[in-house]
N, C-alpha and C positions, 0 to 999 in steps of 0.2 A: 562466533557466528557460523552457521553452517550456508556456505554456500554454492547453489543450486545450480549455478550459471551464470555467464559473464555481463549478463543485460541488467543494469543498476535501475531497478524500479522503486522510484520513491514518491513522498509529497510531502505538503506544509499543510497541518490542520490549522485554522484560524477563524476566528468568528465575522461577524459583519464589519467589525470594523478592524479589522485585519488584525486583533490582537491571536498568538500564541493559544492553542490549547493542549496540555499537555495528556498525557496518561490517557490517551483515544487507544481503547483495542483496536484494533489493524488484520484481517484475518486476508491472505491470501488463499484462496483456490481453484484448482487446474480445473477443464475441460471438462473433468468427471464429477466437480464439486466435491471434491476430496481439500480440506484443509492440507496445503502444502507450509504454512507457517504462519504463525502466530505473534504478535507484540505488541506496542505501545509508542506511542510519538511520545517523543522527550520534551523537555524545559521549553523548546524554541516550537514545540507542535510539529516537528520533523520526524519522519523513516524513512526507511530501506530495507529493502533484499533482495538478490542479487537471481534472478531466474535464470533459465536458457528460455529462448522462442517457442510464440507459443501465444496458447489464450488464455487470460484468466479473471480472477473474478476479486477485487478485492472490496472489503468489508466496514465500514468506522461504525463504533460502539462507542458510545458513550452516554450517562444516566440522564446528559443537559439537552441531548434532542434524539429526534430517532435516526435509527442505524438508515447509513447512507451503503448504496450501493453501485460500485463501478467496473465493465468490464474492460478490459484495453487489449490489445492483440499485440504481439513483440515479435520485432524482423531480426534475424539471423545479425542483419547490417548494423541494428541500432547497439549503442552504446550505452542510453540510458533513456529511460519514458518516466515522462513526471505527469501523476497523476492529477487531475485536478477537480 
């Protein structure tokens, strides 16, 4: 995993009724809308990667509904921001 910085930015994809959805592209990007990384939520509809502070832009794809879009901002302080 290449990692960017110490601020554990993750989340849980899950449907309406809270099941698991796996294999969601996930597209992180900076300030500039420059794709900073790329991937897929696993078996339990889980990711991460790991930024430094900062603003950014992350993305879920997938073919069962349309791409959602989230921006979050991350403090120096924090540890870890869960998306939701």
């Amino acid at each position: 995993k290449l990692v960017l910085g110490n601020i554990r930015l993750h989340g849980y994809i899950v449907n309406k009724s809270k099941i698991p959805i796996p294999d969601v592209i996930v597209n992180v990007y900076n300030d500039s809308n420059e794709k900073v990384k790329g991937l897929s939520s696993d078996a339990n509809g889980h990711w991460e990667v790991r930024l430094p502070a900062g603003r950014f832009g992350v993305e879920y794809i997938h073919k069962k509904f349309k791409p959602i879009n989230r921006t979050v901002e991350l403090e120096e302080a924090q540890n870890e921001y869960e998306v939701r």
